[in-house]
Structure formats: C-alpha cells, structure tokens
PQR file with spaces between the fields and no chain letter, atoms N, CA, C, O and H, PARSE charges and radii, in Angstrom:
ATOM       1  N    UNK     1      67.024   18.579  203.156 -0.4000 1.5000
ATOM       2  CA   UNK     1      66.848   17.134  203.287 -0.0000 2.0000
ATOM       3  C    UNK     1      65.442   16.875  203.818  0.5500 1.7000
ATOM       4  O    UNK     1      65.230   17.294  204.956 -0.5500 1.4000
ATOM       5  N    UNK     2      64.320   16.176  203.104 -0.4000 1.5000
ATOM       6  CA   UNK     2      63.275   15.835  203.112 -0.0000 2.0000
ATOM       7  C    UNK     2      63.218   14.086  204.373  0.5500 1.7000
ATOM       8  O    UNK     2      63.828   13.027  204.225 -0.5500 1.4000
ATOM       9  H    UNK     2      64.492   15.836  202.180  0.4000 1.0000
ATOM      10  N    UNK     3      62.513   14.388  205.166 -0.4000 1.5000
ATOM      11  CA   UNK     3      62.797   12.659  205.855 -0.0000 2.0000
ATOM      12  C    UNK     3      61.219   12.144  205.367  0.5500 1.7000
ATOM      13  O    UNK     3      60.252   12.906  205.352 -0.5500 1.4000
ATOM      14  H    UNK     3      62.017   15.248  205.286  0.4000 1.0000
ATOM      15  N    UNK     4      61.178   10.946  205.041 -0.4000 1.5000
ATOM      16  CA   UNK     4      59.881   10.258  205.222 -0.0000 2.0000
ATOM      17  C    UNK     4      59.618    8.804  206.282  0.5500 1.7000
ATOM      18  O    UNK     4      60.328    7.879  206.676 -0.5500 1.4000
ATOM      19  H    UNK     4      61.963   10.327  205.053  0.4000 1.0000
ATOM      20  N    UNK     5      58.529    9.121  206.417 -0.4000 1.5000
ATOM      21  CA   UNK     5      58.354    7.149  207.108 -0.0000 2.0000
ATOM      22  C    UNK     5      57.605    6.268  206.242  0.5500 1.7000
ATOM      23  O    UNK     5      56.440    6.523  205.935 -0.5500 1.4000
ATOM      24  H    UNK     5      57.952    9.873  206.097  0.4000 1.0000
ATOM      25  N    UNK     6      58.364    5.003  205.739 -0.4000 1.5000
ATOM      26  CA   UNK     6      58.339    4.534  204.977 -0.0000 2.0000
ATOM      27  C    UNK     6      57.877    2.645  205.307  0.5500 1.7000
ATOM      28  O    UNK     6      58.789    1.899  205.666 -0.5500 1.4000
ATOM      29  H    UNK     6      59.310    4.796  205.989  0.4000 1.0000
ATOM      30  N    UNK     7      56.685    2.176  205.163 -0.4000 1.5000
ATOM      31  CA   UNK     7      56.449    0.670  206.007 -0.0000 2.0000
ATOM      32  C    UNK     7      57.350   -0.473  204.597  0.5500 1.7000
ATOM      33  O    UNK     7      57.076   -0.365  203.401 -0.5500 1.4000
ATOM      34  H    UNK     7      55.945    2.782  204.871  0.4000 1.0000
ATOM      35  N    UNK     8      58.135   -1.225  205.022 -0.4000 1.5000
ATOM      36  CA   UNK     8      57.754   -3.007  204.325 -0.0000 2.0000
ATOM      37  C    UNK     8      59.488   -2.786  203.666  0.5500 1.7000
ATOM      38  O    UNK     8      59.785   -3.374  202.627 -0.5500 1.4000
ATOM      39  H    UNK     8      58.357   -1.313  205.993  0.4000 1.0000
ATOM      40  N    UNK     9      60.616   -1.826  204.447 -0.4000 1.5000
ATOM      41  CA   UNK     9      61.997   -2.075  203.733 -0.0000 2.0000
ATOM      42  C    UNK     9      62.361   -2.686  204.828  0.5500 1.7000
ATOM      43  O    UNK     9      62.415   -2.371  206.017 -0.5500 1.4000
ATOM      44  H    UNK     9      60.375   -1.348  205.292  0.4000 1.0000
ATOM      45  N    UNK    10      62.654   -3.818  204.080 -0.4000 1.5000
ATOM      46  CA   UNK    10      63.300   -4.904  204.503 -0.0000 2.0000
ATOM      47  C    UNK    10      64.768   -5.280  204.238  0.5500 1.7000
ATOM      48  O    UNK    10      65.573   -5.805  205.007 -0.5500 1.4000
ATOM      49  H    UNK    10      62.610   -4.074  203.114  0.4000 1.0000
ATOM      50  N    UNK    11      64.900   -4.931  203.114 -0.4000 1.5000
ATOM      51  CA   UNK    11      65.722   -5.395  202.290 -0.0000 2.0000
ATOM      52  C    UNK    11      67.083   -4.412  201.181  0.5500 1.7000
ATOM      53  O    UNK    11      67.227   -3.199  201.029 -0.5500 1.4000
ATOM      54  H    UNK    11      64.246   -4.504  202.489  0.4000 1.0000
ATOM      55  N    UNK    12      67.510   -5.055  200.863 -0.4000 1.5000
ATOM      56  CA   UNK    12      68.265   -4.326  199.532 -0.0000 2.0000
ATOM      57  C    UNK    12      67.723   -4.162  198.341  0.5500 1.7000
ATOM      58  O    UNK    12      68.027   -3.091  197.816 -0.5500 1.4000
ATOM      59  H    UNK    12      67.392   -6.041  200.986  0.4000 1.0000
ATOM      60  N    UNK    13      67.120   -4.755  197.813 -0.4000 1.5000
ATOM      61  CA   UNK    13      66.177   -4.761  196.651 -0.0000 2.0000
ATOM      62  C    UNK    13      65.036   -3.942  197.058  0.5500 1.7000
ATOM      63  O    UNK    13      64.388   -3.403  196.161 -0.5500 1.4000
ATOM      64  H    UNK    13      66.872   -5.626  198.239  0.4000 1.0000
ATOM      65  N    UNK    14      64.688   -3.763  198.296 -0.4000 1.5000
ATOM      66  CA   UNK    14      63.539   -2.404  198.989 -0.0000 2.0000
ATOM      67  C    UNK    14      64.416   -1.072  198.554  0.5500 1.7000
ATOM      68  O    UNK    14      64.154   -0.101  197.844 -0.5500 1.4000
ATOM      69  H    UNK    14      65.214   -4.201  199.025  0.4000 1.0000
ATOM      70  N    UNK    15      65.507   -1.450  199.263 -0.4000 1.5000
ATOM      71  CA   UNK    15      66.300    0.055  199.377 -0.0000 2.0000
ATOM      72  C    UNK    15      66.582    0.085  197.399  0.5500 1.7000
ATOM      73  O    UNK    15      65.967    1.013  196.873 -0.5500 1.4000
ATOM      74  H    UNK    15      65.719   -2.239  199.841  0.4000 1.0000
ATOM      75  N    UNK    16      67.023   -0.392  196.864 -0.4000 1.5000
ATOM      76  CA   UNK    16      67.052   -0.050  195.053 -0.0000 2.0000
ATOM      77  C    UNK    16      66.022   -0.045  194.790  0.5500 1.7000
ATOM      78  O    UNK    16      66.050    0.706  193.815 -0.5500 1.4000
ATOM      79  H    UNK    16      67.523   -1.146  197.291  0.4000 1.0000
ATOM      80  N    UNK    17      64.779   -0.399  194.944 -0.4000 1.5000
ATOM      81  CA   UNK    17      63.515    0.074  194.227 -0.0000 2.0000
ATOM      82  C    UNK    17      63.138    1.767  194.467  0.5500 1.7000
ATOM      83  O    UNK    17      62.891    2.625  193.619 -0.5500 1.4000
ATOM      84  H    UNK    17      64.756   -1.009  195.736  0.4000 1.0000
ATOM      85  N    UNK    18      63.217    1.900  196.354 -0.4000 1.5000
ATOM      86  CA   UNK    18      62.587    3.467  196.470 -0.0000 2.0000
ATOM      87  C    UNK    18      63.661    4.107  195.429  0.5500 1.7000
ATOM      88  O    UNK    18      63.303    4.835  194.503 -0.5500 1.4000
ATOM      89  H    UNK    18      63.417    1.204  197.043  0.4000 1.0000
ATOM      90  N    UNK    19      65.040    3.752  195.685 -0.4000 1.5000
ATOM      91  CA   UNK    19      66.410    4.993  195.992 -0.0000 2.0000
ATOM      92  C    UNK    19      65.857    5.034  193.593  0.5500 1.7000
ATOM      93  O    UNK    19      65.780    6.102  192.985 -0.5500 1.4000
ATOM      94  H    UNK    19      65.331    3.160  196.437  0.4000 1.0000
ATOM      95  N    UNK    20      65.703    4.140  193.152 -0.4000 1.5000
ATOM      96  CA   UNK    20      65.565    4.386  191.478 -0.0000 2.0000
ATOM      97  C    UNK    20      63.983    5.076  190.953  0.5500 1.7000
ATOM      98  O    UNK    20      63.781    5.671  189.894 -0.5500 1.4000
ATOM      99  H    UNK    20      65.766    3.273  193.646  0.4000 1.0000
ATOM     100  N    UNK    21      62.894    4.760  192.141 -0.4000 1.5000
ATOM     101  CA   UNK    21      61.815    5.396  191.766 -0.0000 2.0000
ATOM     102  C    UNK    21      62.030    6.606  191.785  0.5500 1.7000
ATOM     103  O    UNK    21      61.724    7.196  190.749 -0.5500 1.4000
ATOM     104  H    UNK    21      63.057    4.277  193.001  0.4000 1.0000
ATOM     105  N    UNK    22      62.736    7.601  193.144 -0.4000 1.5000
ATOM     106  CA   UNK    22      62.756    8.510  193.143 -0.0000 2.0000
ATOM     107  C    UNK    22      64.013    8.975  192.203  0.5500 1.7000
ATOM     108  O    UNK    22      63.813    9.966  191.502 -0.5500 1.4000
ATOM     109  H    UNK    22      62.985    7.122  193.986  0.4000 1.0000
ATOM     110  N    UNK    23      65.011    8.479  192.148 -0.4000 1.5000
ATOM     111  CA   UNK    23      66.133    8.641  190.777 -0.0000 2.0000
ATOM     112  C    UNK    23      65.345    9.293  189.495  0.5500 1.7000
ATOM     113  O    UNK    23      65.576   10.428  189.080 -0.5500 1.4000
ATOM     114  H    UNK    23      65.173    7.673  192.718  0.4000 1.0000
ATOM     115  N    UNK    24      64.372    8.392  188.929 -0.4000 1.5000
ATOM     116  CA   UNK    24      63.465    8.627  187.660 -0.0000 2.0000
ATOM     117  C    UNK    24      62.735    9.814  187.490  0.5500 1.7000
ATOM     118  O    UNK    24      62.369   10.335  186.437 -0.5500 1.4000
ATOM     119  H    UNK    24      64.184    7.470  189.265  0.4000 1.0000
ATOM     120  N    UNK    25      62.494   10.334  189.142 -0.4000 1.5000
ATOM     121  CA   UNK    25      61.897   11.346  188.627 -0.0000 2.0000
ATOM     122  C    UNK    25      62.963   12.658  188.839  0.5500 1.7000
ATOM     123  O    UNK    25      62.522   13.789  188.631 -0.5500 1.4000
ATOM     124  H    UNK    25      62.791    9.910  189.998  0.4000 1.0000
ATOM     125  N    UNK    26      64.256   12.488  189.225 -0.4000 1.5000
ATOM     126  CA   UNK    26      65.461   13.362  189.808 -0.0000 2.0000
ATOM     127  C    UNK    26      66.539   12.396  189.672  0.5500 1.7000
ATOM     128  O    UNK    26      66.687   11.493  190.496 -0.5500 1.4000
ATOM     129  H    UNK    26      64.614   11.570  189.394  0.4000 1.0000
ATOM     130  N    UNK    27      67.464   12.584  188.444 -0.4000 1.5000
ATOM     131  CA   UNK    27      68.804   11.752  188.417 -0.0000 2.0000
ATOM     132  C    UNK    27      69.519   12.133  189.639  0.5500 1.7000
ATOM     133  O    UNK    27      69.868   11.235  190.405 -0.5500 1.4000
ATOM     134  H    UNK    27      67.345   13.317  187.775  0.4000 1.0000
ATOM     135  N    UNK    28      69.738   13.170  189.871 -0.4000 1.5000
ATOM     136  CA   UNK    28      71.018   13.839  190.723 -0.0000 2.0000
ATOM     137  C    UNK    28      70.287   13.966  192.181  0.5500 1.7000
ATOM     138  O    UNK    28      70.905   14.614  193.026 -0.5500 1.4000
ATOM     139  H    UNK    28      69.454   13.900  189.248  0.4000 1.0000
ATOM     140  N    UNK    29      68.948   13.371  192.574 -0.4000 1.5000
ATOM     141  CA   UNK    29      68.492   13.015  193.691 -0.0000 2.0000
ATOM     142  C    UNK    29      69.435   12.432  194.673  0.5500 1.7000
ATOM     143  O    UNK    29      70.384   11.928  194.072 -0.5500 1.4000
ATOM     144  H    UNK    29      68.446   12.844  191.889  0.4000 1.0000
ATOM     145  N    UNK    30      69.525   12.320  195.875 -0.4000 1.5000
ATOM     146  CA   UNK    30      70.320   11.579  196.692 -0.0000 2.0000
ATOM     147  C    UNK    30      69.850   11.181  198.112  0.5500 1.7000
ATOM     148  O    UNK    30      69.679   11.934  199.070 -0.5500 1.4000
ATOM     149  H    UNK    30      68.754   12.730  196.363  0.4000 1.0000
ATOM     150  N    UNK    31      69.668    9.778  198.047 -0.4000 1.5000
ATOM     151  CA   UNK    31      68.911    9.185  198.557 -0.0000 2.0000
ATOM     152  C    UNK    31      69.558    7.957  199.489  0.5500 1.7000
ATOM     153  O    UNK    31      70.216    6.973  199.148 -0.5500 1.4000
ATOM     154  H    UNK    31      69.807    9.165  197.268  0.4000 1.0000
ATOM     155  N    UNK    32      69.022    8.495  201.050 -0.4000 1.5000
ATOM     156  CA   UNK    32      69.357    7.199  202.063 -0.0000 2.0000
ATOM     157  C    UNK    32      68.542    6.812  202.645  0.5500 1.7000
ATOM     158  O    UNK    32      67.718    7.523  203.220 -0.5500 1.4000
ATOM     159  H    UNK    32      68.488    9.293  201.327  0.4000 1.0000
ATOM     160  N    UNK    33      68.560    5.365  202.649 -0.4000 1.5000
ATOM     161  CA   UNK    33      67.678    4.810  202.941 -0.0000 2.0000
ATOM     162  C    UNK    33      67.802    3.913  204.342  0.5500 1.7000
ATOM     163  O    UNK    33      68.370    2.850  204.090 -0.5500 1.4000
ATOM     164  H    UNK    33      69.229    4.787  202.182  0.4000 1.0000
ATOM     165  N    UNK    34      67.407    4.047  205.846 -0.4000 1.5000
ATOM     166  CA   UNK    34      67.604    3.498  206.601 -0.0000 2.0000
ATOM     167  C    UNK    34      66.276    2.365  207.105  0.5500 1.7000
ATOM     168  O    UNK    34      65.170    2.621  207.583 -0.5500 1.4000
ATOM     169  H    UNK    34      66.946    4.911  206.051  0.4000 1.0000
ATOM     170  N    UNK    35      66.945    1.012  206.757 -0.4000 1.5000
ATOM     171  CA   UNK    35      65.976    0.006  206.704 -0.0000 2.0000
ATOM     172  C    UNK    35      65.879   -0.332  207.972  0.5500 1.7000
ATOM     173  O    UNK    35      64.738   -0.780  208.091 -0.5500 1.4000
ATOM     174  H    UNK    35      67.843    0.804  206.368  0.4000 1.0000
ATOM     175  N    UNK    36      66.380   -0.375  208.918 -0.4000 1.5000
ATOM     176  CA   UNK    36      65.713   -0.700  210.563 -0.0000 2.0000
ATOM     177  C    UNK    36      65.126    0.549  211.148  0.5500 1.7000
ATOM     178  O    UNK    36      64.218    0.254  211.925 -0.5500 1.4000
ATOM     179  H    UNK    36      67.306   -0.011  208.821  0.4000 1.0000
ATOM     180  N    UNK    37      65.329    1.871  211.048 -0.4000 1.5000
ATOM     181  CA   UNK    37      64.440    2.824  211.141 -0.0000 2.0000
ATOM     182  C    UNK    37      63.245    2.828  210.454  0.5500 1.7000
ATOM     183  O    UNK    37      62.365    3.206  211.227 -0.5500 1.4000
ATOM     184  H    UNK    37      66.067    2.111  210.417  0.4000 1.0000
ATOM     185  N    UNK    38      62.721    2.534  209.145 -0.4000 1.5000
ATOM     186  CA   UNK    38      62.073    2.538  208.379 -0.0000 2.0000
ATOM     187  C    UNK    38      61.868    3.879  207.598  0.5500 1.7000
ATOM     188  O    UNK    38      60.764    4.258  207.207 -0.5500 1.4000
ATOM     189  H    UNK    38      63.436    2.228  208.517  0.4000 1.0000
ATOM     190  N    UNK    39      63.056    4.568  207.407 -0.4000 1.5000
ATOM     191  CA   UNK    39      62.901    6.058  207.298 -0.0000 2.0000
ATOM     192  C    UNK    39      63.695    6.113  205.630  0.5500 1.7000
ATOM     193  O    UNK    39      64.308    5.179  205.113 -0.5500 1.4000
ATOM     194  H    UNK    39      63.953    4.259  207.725  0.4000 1.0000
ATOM     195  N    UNK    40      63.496    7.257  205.132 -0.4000 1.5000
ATOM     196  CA   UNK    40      63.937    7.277  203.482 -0.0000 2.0000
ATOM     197  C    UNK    40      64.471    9.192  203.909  0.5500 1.7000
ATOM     198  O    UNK    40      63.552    9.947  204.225 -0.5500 1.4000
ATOM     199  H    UNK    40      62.998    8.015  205.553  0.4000 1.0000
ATOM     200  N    UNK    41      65.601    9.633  203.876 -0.4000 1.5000
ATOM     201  CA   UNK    41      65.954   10.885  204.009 -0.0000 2.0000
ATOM     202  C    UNK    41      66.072   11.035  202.276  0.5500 1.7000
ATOM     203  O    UNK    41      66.394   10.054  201.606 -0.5500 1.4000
ATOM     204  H    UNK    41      66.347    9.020  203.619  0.4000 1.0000
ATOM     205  N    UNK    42      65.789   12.307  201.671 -0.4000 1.5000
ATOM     206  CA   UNK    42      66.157   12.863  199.992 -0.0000 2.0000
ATOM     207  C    UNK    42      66.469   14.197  199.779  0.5500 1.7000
ATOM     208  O    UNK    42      65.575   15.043  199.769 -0.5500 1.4000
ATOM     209  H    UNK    42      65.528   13.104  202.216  0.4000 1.0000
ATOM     210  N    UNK    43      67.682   14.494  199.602 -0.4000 1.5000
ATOM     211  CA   UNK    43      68.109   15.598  199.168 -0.0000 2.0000
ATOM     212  C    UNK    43      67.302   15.739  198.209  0.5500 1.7000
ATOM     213  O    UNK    43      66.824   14.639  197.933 -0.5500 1.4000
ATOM     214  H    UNK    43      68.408   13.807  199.610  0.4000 1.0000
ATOM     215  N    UNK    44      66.777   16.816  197.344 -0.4000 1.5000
ATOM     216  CA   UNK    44      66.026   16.785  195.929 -0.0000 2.0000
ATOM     217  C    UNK    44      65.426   17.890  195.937  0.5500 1.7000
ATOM     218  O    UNK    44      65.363   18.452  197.030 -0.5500 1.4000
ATOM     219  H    UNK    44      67.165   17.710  197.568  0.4000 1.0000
ATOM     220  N    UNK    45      64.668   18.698  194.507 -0.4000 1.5000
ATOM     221  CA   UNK    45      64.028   19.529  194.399 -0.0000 2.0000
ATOM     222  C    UNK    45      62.569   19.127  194.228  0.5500 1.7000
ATOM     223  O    UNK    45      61.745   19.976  193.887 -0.5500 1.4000
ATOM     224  H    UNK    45      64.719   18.240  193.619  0.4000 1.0000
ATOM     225  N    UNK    46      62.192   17.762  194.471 -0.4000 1.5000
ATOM     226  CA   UNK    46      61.336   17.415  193.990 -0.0000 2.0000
ATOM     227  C    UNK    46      60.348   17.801  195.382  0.5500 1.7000
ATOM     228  O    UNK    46      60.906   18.236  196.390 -0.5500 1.4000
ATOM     229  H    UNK    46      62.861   17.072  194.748  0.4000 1.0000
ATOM     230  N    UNK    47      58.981   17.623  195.354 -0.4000 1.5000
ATOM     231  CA   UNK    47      58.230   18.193  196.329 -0.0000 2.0000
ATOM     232  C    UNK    47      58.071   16.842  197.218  0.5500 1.7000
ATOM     233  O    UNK    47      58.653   15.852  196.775 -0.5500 1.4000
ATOM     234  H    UNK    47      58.528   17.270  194.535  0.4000 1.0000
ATOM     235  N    UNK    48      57.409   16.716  198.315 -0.4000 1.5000
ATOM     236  CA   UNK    48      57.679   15.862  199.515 -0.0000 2.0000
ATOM     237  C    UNK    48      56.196   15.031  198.795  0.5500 1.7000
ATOM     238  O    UNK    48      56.280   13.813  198.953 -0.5500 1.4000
ATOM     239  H    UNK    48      56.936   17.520  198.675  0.4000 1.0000
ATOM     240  N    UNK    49      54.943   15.459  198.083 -0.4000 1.5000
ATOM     241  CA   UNK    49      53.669   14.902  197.348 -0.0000 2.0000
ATOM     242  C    UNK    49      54.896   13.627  196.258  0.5500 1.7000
ATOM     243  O    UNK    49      54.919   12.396  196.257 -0.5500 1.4000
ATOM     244  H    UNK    49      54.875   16.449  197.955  0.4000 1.0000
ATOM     245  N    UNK    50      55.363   14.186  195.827 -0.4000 1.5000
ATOM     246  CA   UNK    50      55.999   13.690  194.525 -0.0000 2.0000
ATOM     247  C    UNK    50      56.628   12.404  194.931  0.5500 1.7000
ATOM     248  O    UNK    50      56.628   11.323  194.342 -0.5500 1.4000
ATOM     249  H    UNK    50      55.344   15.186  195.829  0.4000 1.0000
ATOM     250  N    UNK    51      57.351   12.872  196.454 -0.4000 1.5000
ATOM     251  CA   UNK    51      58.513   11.344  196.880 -0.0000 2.0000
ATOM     252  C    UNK    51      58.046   10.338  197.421  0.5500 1.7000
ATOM     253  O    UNK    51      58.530    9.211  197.521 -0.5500 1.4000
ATOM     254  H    UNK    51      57.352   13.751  196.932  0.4000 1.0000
ATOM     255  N    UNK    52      56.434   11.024  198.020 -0.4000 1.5000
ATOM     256  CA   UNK    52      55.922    9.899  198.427 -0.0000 2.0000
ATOM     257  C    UNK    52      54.916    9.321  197.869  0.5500 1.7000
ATOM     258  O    UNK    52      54.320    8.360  198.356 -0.5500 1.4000
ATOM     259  H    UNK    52      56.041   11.940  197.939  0.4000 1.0000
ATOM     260  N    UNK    53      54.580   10.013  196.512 -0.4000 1.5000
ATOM     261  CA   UNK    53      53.847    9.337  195.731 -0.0000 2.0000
ATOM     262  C    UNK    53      54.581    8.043  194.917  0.5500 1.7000
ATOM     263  O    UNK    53      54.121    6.918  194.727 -0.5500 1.4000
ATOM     264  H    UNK    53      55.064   10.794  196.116  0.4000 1.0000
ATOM     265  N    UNK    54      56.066    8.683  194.447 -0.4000 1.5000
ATOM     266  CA   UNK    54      56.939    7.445  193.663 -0.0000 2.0000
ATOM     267  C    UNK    54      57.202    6.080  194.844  0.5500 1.7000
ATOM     268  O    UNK    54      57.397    4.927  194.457 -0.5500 1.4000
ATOM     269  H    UNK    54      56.440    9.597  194.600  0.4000 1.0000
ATOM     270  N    UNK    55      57.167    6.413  196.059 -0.4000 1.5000
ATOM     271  CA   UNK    55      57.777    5.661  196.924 -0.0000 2.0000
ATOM     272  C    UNK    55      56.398    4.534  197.026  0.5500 1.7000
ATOM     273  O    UNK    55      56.419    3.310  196.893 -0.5500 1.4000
ATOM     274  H    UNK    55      57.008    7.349  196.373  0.4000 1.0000
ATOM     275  N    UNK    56      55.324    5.371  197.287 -0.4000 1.5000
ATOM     276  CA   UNK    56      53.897    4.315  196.829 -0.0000 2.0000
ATOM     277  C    UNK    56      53.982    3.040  196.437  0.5500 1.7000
ATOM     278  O    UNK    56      53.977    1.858  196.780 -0.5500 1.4000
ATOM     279  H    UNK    56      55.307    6.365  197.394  0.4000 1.0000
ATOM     280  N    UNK    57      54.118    4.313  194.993 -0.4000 1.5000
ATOM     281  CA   UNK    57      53.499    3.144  193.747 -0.0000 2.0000
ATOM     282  C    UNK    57      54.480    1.980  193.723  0.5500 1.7000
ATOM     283  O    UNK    57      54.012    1.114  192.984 -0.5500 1.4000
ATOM     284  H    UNK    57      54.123    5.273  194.714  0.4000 1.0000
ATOM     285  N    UNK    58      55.626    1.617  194.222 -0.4000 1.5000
ATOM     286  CA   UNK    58      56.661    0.853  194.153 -0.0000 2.0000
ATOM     287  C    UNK    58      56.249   -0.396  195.124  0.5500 1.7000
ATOM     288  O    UNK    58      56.672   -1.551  195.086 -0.5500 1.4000
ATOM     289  H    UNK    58      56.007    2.321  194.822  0.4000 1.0000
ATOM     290  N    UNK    59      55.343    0.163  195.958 -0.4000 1.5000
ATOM     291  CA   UNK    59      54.489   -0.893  197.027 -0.0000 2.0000
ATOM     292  C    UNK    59      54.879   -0.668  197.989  0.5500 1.7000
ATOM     293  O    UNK    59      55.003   -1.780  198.504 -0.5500 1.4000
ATOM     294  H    UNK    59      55.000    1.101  195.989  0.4000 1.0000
ATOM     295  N    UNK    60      55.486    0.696  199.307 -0.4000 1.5000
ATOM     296  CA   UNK    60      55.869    0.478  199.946 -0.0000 2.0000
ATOM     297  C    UNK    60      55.250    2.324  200.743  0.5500 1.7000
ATOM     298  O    UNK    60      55.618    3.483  200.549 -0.5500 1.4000
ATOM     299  H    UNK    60      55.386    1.599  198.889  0.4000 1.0000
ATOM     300  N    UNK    61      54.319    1.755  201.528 -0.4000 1.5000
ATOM     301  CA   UNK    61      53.372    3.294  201.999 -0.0000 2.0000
ATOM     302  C    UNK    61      54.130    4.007  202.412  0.5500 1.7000
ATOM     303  O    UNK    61      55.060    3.586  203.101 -0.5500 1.4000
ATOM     304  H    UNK    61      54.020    0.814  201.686  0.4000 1.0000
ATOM     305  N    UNK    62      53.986    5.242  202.143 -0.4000 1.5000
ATOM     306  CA   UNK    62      55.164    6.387  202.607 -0.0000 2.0000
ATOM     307  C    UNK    62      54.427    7.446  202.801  0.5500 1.7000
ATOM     308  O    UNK    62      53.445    7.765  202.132 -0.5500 1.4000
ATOM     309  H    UNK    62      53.231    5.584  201.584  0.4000 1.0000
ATOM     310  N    UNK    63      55.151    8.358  204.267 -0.4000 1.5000
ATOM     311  CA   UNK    63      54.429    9.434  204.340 -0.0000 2.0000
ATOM     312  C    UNK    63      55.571   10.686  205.131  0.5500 1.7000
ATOM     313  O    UNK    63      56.659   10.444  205.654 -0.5500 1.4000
ATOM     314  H    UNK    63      55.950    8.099  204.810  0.4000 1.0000
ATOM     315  N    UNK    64      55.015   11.772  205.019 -0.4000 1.5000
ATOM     316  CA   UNK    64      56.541   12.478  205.005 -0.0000 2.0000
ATOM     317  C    UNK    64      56.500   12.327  206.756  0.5500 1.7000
ATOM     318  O    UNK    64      55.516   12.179  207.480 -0.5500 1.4000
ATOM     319  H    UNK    64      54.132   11.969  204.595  0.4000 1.0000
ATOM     320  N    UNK    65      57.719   12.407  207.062 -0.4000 1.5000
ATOM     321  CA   UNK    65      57.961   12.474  208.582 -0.0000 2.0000
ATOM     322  C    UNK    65      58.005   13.827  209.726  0.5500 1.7000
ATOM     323  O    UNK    65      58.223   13.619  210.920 -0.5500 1.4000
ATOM     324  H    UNK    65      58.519   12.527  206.474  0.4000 1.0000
C-alpha cells in the first residue's frame, strides 16, 4: 500500500476523479481516498512516479507520503 499527500480533495467528485485517473492506468487498482486527511492510500503495481503523476494532471498536487 502506497500513501500519498494529496492538496484541493474536497469533495466526492475529487475523490472519483483521483480513484478513475489512477483506475485508467490499473483497473484492479484499489484506491482510498481520505478527504479530511488529504491523503490517497493505492494498493497497485503501478510505481509511486506514475500515481502521482495521474493524480496531477487531474488538478490536484500530489506527492508520495
């Protein structure tokens, strides 16, 4: 389990944007997202460059924790 810190989730529509960016690049990814922590935990094979690059581009700065 990968943790990141993640600025600007606010919301539910925050939490479905990261939890499908990173989906796209890993269907079977699994992804929680804690919006008053500001934290994104991801099971995945994907590399920690990769989650926080998708988590980015979605508009929301991420960096691993």
């Amino acid at each position: 389990m990968q943790t990141f810190k993640v600025q600007g989730i606010s919301c539910g529509h925050c939490v479905r944007s990261i939890t499908q960016a990173i989906q796209a690049l890993e269907p079977s990814a699994q992804v929680q997202v804690d919006i008053a922590g500001g934290e994104v935990k991801v099971e995945s094979a994907l590399s920690a460059e990769r989650i926080v690059a998708a988590i980015s581009a979605e508009g929301y700065p991420a960096r691993a924790a």
